[in-house]
N, C-alpha and C positions, 0 to 999 in steps of 0.2 A: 504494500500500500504506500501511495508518496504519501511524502510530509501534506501536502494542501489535502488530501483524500481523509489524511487523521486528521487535519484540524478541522475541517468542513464533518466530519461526522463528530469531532467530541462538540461544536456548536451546537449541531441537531441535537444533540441528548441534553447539553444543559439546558437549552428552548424546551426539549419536552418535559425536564424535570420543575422547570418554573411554569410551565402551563397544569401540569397535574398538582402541586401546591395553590395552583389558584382556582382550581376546579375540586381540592381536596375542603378548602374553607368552607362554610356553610355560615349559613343568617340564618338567625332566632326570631321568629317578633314578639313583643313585647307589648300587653296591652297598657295603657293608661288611662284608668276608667275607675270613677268613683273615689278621687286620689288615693288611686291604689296603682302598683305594678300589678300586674298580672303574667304570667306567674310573680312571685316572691324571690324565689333564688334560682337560680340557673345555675348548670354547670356546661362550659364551653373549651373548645380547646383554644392555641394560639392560632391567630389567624382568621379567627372566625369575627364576626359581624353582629351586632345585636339590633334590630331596627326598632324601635319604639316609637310605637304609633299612638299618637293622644287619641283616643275614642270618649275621650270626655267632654262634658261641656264648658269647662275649665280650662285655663292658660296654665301650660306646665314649662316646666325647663327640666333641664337635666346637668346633673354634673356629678366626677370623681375628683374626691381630694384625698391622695394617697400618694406616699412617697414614692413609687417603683409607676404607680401611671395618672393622669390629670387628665381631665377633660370637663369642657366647661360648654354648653350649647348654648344659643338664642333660645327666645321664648318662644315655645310653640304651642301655635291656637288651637284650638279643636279641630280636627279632622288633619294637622300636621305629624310629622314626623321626623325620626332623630337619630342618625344611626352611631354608632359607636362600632369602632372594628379594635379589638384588642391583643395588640401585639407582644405582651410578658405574660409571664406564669404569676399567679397569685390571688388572692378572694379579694375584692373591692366592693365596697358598697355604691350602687348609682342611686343618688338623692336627688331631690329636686327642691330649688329654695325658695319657690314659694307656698307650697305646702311640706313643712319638715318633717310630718309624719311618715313622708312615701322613701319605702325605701324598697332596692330591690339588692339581694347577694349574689354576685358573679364570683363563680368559682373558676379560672382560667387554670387548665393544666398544660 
């Protein structure tokens, strides 16, 4: 095999190996209804996507304050949505501050 034949095939395999981690990731969705999550805790792996969808008739927000990951969204009206894709390992709570009762447990393996 030349040299151009191996490096034109080991590019095909790293293209395929990055298209199967992006086809490997999956999205959760997440209701927010009744200032509540719906579900309560998830467990996801790395790479994966959580989409949170306001089904209320309430303005929610979202956000993580945790040292290993942050995320902080605009407000979202009712019938909006919010997604979060989580790239470390570790449990995080997603809050929302304007109702501080909602919480939801992301458990990222």
């Amino acid at each position: 095999m030349t040299p151009r034949a191996k490096l034109l095939l080991g590019l095909a395999c790293g293209v395929m190996l990055l298209a199967f981690d992006a086809l490997a990731a999956e999205t959760l969705v997440i209701s927010q209804k009744k200032r509540t999550f719906s579900p309560s805790e998830v467990a996801v792996h790395k790479g994966d996507t959580l989409h949170i969808a306001n089904d209320d008739q309430f303005t929610h927000q979202v956000y993580i304050d945790n040292p290993a990951f942050k995320f902080e969204s605009a407000e979202s009206d009712p019938g909006g949505n919010v997604d979060i894709k989580f790239a470390v390992a570790g449990t995080f709570d997603v809050l929302c501050h304007i109702h501080p009762k909602m919480k939801l447990q992301v458990t990222v393996q």
